[in-house]
Structure formats: C-alpha cells, structure tokens
RODOLUM-601654 format. One record per residue (C-alpha): residue in three letters; x negated, y negated, z. Coordinates in nm, 2 decimals. Layout:
N
+---------+--------+--------+--------+
: residuo :      u :      v :      w :
+---------+--------+--------+--------+
:     ALA :      X :      Y :      Z :
...
+---------+--------+--------+--------+
***
This chain:
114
+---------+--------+--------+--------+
: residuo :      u :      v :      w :
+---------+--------+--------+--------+
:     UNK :   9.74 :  -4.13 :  -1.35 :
:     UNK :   9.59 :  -4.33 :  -1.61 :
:     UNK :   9.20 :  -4.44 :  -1.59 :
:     UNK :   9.11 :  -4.77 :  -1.78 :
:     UNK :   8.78 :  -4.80 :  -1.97 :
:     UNK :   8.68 :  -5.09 :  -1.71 :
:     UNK :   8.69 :  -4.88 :  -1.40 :
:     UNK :   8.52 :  -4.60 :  -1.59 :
:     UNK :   8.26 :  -4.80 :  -1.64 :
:     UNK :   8.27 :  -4.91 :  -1.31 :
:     UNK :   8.20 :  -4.59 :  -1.16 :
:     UNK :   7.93 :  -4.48 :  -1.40 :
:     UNK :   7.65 :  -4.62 :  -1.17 :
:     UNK :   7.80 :  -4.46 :  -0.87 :
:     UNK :   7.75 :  -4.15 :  -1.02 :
:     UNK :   7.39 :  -4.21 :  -1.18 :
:     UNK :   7.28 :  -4.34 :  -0.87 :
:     UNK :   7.40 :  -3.98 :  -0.68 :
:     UNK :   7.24 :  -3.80 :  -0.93 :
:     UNK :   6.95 :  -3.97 :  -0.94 :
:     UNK :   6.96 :  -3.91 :  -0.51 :
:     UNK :   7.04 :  -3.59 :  -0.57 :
:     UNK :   6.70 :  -3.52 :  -0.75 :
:     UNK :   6.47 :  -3.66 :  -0.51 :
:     UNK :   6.56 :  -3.45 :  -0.19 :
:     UNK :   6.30 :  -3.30 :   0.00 :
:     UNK :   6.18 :  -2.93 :  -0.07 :
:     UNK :   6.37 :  -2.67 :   0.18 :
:     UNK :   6.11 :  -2.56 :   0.46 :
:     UNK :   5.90 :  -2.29 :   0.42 :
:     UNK :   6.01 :  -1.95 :   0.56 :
:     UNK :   5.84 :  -1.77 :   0.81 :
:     UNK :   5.67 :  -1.45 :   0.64 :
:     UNK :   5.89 :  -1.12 :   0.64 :
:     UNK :   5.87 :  -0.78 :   0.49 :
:     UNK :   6.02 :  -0.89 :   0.19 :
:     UNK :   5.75 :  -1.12 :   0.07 :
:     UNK :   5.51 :  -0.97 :  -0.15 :
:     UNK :   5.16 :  -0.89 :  -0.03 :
:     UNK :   4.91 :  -1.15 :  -0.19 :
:     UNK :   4.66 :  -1.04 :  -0.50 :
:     UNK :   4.36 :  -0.83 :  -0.41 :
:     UNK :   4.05 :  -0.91 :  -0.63 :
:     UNK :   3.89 :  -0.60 :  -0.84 :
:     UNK :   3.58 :  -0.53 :  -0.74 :
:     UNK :   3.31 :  -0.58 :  -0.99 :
:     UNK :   3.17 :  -0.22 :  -1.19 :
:     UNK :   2.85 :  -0.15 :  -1.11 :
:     UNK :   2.59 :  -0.30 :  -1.29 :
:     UNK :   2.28 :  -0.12 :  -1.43 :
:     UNK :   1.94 :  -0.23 :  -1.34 :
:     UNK :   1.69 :  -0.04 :  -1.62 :
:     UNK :   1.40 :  -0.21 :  -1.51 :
:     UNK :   1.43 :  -0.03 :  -1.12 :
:     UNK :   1.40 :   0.33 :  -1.32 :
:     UNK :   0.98 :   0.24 :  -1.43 :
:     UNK :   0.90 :   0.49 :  -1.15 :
:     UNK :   0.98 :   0.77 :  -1.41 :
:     UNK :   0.83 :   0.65 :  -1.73 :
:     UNK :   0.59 :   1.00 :  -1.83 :
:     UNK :   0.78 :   1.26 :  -1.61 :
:     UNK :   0.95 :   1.51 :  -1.76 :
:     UNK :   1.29 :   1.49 :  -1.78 :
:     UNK :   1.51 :   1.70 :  -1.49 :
:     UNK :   1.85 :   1.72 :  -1.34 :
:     UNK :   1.77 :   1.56 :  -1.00 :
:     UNK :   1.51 :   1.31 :  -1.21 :
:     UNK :   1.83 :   1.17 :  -1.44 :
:     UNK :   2.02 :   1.09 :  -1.10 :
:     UNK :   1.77 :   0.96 :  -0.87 :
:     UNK :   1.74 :   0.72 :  -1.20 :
:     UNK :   2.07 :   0.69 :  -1.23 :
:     UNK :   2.12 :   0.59 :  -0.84 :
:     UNK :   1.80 :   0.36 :  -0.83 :
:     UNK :   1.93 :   0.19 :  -1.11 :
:     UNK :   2.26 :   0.11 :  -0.95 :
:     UNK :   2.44 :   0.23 :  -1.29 :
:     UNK :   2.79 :   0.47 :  -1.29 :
:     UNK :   2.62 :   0.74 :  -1.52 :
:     UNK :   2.35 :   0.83 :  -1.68 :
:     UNK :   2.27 :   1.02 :  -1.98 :
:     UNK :   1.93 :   1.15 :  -2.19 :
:     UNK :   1.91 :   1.01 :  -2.57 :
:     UNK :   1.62 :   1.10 :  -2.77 :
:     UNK :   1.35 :   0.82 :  -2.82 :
:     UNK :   1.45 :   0.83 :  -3.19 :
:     UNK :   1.84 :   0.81 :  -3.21 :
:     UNK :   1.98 :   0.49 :  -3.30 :
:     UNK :   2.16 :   0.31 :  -2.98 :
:     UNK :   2.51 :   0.43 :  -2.95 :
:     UNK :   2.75 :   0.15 :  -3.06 :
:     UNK :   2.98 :   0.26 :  -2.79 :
:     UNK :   2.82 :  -0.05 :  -2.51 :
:     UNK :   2.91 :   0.09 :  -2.16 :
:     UNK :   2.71 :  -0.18 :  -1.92 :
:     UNK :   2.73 :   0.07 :  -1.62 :
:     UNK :   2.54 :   0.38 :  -1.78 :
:     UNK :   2.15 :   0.41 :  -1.80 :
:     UNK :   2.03 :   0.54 :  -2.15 :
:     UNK :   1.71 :   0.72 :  -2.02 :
:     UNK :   1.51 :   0.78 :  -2.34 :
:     UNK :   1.33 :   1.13 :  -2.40 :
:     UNK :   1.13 :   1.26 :  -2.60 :
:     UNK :   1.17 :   1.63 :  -2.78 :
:     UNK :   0.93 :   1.78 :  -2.55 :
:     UNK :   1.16 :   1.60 :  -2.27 :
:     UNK :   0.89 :   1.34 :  -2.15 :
:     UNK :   1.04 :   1.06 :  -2.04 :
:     UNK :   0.98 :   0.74 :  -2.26 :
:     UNK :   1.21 :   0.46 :  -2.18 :
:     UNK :   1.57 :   0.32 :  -2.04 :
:     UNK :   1.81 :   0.09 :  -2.11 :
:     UNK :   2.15 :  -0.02 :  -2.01 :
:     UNK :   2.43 :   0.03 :  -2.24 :
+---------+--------+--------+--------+
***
C-alpha cells in the first residue's frame, strides 16, 4: 500500500487534533485513603527557649545544685551551667542553655542565654 504526500497531509490535523484532546482530559478521581498512603508530615516542635530575665530571683545567692535547676526550670531553658563572671562567653551559642554567672566565691552575679 502506497501513501501519497496529499493524504499524509491530510491526516496530519486528525492526529494533532487527538493529541491535542488527548492532553486536556480530566484528572482521574481521587482515591479513597488506604493503608498504603503515607501518613502526612508532623511539625517539630519548637526547642525550648531560655528566658534569663525570669532567673533575677537568684542574683546574690550562692550558687547550689538545686539553685542552678530551679533557675534552669524558671527560665524555661534545656540546661543550665555555672561560668565564672570573668570568662569570656563561650562561642559555642546554644539558645536553650542558661549561662548562670558566678563569682569565685560562688555568689551568684548574672545570667544569660546562650
């Protein structure tokens, strides 16, 4: 069977014309849930965030065990740690640990977050 260059082009817009259809179907409808669709996401809760300014209430004690974590609970931070008033802050930023800042004799001088 032998095709001729007119009916070729003939049938050209046929074809287009189904392909063109052929794009513009509707989306399938949406299955009902089952056990092999994947749970959504779950959102990460945010770290704890450290409130310095809730720890004033110690400012002048000296420094104890049970002292550094009621401060470290009032303050809402993940740890807590003593520094001595005169060390340099630690590069090391952790926004959830309270810095509570002695000093040598253990009196309590100051806190920050970090």
């Amino acid at each position: 069977m032998h095709i001729t260059n007119g009916r070729l082009r003939a049938g050209l817009p046929a074809v287009a014309l189904g392909l063109l259809l052929a794009g513009c179907q509707t989306p399938p409808a949406d299955r009902p849930l089952t056990s092999e669709v994947p749970e959504p996401p779950s959102f990460v809760t945010p770290p704890e965030t450290c409130q310095a300014t809730a720890v004033r209430f110690g400012l002048g004690l000296r420094i104890s065990q049970q002292l550094l974590e009621e401060m470290r609970q009032r303050s809402g931070a993940r740890v807590a740690r003593t520094v001595l008033a005169t060390e340099a802050a630690d590069p090391a930023q952790d926004m959830t640990r309270l810095n509570v800042q002695v000093e040598p004799t253990g009196r309590v001088v100051g806190a920050y977050c970090g």
